[in-house]
C-alpha positions in Angstrom: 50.7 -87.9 -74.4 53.5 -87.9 -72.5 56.6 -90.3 -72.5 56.2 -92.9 -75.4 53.1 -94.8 -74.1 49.1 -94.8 -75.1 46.6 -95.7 -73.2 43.2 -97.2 -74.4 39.6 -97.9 -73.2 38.2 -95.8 -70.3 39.1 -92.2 -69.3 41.0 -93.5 -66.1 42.5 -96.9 -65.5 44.0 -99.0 -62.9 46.8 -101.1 -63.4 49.8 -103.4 -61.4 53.0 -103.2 -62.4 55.5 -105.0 -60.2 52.1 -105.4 -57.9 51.5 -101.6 -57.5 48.2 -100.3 -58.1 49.1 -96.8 -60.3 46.2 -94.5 -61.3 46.6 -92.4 -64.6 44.8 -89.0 -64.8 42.1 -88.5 -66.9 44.1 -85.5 -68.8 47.2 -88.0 -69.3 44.8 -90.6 -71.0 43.3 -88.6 -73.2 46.4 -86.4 -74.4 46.5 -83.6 -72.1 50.2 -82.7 -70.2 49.1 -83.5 -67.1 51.2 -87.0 -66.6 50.9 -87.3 -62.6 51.3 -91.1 -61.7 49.5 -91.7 -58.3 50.6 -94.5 -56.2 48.7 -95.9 -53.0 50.9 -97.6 -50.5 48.8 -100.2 -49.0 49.0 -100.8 -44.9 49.2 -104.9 -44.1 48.8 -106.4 -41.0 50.4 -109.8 -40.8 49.7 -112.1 -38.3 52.5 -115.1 -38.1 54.6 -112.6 -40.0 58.2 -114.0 -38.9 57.4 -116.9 -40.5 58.4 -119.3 -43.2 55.8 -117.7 -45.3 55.0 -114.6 -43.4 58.5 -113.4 -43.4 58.8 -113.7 -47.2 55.6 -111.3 -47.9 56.6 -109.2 -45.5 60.0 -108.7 -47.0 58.2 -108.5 -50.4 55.3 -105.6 -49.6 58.2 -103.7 -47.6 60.1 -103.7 -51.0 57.7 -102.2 -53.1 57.1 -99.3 -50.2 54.1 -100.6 -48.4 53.5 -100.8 -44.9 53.6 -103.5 -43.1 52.5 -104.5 -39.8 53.1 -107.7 -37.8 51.4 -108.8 -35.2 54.0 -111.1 -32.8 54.0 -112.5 -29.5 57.0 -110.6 -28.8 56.8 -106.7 -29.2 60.4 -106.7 -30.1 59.5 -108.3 -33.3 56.2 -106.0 -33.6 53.0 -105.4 -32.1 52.5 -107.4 -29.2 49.2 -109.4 -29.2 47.8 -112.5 -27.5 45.8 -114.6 -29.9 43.2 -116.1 -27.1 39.6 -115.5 -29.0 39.7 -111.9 -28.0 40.4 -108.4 -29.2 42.7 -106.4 -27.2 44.8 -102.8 -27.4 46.2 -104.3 -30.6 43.4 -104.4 -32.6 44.3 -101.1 -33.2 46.5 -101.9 -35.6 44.1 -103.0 -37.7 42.5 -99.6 -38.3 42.1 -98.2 -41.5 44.4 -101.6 -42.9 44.2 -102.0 -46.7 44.5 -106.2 -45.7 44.7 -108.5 -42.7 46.7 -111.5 -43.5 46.4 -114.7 -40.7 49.3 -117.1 -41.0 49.2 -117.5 -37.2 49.3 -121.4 -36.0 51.3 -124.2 -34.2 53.4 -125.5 -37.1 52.0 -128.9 -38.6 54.8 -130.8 -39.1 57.0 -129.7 -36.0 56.4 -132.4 -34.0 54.8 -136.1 -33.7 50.8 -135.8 -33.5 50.6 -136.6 -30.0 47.0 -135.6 -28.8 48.4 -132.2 -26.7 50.5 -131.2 -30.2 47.0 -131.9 -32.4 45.1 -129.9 -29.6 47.9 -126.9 -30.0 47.5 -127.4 -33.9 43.6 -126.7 -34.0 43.7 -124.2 -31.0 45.9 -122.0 -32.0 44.0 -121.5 -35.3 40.9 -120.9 -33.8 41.9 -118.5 -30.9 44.3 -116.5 -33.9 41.4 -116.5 -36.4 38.6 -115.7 -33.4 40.8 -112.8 -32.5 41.3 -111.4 -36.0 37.5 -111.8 -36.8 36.4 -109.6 -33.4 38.7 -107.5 -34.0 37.5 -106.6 -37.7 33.8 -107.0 -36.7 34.7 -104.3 -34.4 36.5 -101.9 -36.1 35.8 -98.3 -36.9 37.3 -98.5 -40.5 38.0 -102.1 -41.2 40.6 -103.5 -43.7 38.8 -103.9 -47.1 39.9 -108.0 -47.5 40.7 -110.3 -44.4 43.6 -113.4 -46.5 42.9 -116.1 -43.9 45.6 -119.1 -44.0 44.3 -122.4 -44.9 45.8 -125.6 -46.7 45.1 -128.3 -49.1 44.6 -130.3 -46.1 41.0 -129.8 -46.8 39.9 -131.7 -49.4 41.8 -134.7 -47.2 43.0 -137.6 -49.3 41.2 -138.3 -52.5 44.2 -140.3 -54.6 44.1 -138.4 -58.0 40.5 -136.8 -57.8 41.5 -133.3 -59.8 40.5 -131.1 -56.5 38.6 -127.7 -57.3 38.1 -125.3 -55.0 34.4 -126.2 -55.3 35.6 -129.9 -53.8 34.1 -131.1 -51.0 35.6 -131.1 -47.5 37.8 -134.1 -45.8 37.2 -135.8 -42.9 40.1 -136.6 -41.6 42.1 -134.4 -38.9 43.7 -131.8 -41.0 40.1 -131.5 -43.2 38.7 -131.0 -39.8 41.3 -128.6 -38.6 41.1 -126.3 -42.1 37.5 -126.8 -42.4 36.7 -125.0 -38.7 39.4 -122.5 -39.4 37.8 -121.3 -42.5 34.6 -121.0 -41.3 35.9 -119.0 -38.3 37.7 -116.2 -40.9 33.9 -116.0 -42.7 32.5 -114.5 -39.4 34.5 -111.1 -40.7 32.8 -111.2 -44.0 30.2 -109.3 -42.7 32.6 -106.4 -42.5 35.3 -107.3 -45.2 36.4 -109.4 -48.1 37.4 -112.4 -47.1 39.7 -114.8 -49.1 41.2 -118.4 -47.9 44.1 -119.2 -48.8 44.4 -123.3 -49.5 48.3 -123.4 -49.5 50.1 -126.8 -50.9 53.5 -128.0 -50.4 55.4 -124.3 -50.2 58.9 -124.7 -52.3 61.9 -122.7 -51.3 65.3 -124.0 -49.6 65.3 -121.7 -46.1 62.1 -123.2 -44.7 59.2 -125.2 -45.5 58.6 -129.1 -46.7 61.5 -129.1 -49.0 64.6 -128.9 -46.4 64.0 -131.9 -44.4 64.1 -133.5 -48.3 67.1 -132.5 -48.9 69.3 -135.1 -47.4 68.9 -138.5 -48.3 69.8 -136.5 -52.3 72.5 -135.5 -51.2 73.3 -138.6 -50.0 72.5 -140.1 -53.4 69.8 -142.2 -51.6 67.0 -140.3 -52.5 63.5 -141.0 -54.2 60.0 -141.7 -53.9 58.2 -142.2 -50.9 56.0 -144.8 -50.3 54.3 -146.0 -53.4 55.4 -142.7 -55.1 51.9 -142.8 -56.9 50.3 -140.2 -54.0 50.4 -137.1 -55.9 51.7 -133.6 -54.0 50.5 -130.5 -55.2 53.2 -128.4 -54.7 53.8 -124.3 -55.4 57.0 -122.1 -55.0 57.5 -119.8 -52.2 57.7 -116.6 -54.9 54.4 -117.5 -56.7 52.8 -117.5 -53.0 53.6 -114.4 -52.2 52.6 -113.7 -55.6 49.1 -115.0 -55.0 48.4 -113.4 -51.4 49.5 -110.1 -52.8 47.3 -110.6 -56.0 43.7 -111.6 -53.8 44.6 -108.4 -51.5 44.9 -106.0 -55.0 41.8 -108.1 -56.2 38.4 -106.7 -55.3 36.5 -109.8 -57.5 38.4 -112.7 -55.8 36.8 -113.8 -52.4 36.5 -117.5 -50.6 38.7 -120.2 -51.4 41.5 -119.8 -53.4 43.9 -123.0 -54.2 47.2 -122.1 -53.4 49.4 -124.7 -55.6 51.2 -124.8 -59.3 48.7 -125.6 -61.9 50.4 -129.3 -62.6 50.4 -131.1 -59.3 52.6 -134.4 -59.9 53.1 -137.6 -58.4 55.8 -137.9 -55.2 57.7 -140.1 -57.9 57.7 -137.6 -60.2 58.7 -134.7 -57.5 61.7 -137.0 -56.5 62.7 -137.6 -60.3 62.3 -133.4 -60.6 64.0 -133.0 -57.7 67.3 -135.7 -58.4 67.2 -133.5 -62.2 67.6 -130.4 -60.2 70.2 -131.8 -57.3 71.9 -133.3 -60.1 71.7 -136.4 -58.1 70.3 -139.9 -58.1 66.4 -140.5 -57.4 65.8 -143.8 -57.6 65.9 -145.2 -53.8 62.6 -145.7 -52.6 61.9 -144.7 -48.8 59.4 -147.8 -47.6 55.8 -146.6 -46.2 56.4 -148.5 -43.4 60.0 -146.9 -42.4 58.2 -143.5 -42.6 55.3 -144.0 -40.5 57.4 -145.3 -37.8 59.7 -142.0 -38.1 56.4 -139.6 -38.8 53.7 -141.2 -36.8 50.3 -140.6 -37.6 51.3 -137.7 -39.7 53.2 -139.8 -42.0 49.9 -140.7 -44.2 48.4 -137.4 -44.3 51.4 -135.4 -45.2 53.5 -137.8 -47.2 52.2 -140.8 -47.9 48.7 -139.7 -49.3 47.9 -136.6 -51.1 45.7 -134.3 -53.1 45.8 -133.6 -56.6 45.0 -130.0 -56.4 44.5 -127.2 -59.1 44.3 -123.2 -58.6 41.1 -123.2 -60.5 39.6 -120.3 -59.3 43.1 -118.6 -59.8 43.8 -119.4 -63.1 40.5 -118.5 -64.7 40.2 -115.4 -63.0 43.8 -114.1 -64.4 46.7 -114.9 -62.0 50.4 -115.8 -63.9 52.4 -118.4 -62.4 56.1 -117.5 -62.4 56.5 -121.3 -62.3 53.9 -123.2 -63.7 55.9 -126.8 -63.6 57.5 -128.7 -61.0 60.8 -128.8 -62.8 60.9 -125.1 -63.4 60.3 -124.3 -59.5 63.1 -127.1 -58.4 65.6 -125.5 -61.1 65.2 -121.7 -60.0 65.8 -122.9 -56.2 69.2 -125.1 -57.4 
């Protein structure tokens, strides 16, 4: 053998280290000099890729040498595409792709539920998701796993139900919304593997859920909202990436995958965890009522009622959290 490591089991093995798949030759496992390390570099295609999320696994597969590939609305920021239900010249980007990932949608949260903002929310997911799917369908060589985006939205409010991904469906707007979204990505599966991605509250300080938090702490007027007893189910922005990049290396996992920490906790426990971290007070509570008038009709989905959710599917088939508790995310990001 070379070097100072011994390798076990079959004549030639597969393994990730720092999420790179390395093969080792059959000659090195069984003692012969030939040591040759073969790495793949994958080829992504991202869709919503300058995003909160998208930029960060971008910037993540781009470290460790892969290729990546986003598909913008602006072809200064990649390749051009128009996300209208259709394929177009940019499908060819998706040729001989290890992974799709869609992250593509009107953001959530960005503005009061009016009826035109709710239309934007659920058409912009369909056309993305109807364009990706054609285009895969289509394809000469298609990408061996489609990551479709999807949230915890799903399961709609269920107070503190434990939330598997073999839970039923909502029925509320958002359920409604992520329900029709994942059923579009399936239309690829035909073609592909096909893995949706049911992300919770995403936790880093640049972007995401947790910035608009961040103020009344400061402030030292922060706490709880609303009863406090809703419970968020929460994951940090590293362990994310961590996840999509695990289903893409993952030939076994396909369908639903819960995209949150393993211990989901109550909002009065997240504003305790959070105060800990700030090394400020968490004891003012924001009234339900104050926060529906600010939030609208999003106030009760988003904030006010939640989901207790748990990456079932994740944790029994092998993934390792980097931050398995509430506490431990909030201390890395203060």
């Amino acid at each position: 053998m070379c070097g100072h490591h011994q390798f076990a089991g079959p004549a030639a093995h597969l393994f990730s280290k720092t999420n790179r798949l390395v093969s080792i030759s059959d000659a090195a496992v069984s003692g012969g000099a030939d040591c040759t390390i073969h790495w793949t570099a994958m080829k992504v295609v991202i869709a919503g890729g300058t995003g909160f999320l998208g930029r960060a696994l971008a910037v993540s597969l781009a470290a460790d040498g892969h290729q990546v590939v986003v598909l913008s609305r602006s072809s200064s920021q990649g390749v051009a595409w128009t996300p209208d239900g259709q394929t177009g010249p940019w499908a060819a980007a998706l040729e001989g792709a290890t992974a799709v990932v869609n992250l593509a949608g009107e953001s959530i949260a960005g503005a009061r539920w009016t009826a035109p903002h709710k239309r934007r929310i659920l058409e912009s997911r369909i056309q993305a998701t109807e364009s990706l799917a054609a285009a895969i369908r289509s394809a000469s060589a298609p990408p061996s796993v489609f990551v479709s985006g999807s949230a915890i939205g799903y399961y709609g409010p269920r107070g503190d139900e434990i939330l598997t991904e073999e839970a039923t469906p909502g029925s509320d707007f958002l359920a409604s919304v992520c329900r029709q979204w994942e059923q579009l990505a399936q239309a690829a599966s035909d073609r592909t593997r096909v893995v949706c991605i049911r992300g919770g509250l995403v936790l880093e300080r640049d972007g995401g859920p947790l910035p608009p938090m961040l103020p009344p702490f400061w402030f030292g007027v922060g706490g709880p909202v609303g009863s406090g007893r809703q419970f968020w189910s929460w994951i940090h922005r590293a362990d994310w990436v961590a996840m999509v990049r695990w289903a893409i290396e993952t030939p076994a996992v396909n369908g639903p995958l819960n995209a949150t920490g393993p211990v989901p906790v109550t909002n009065r426990e997240f504003a305790r965890a959070l105060g800990r971290a700030m090394r400020r007070p968490a004891f003012m509570p924001a009234p339900a009522v104050a926060v529906r008038l600010i939030l609208g009709e999003m106030a009760d989905p988003l904030v006010l009622t939640g989901q207790r959710v748990v990456p079932a599917r994740a944790e029994r088939m092998g993934f390792t959290f980097r931050y398995r508790t509430v506490s431990e995310a909030l201390d890395a990001l203060f």
